[in-house]
N, C-alpha and C positions, 0 to 999 in steps of 0.2 A: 553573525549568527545565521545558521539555516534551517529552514519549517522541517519540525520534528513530525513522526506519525504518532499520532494522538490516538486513531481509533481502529481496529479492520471488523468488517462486517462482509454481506453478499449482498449482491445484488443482481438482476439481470438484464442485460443488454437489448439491443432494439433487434436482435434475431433472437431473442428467446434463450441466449446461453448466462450460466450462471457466469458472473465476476467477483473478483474480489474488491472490494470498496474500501480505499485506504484516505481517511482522514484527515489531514494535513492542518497542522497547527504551526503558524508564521510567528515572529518572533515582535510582530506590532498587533499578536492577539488574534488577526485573521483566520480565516479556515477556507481550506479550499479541499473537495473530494475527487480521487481519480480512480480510475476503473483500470486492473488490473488483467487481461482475459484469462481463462481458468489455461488457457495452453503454455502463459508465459508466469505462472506462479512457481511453479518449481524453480525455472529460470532464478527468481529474485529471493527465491528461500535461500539458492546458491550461492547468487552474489552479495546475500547478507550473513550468509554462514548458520543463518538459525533454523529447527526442523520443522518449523511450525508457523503458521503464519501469524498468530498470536506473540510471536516472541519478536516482531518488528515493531511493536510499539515502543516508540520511546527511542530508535531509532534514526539518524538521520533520512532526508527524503533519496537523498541521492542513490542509495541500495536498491531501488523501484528503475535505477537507470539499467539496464540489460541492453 
């Protein structure tokens, strides 16, 4: 099995830009959160085919690969 995305939210970077904060739920219950930059979201909307950044929940993590 592979860490599914559990949650997205924002957040912002150590230059002051917003991100997107994607949740990462592992399959031994762990979590782990990764920072996606606001330049490369459209990127990963693409490579998951959904229009919205809310519809990657529940998702594999691998879709976050660009």
């Amino acid at each position: 099995m592979t860490a599914k995305i559990e949650a997205i939210g924002f957040t912002a970077t150590h230059d002051g830009e917003v991100a997107l904060a994607v949740l990462l739920r592992f399959p031994n219950g762990g979590t782990s959160q990764v920072q996606i930059l606001s330049e490369d979201v459209a990127k990963v909307l693409k490579n998951a085919n959904v229009a919205a950044a809310n519809d990657l929940v529940g998702m594999p993590w691998s879709v976050l690969n660009i």
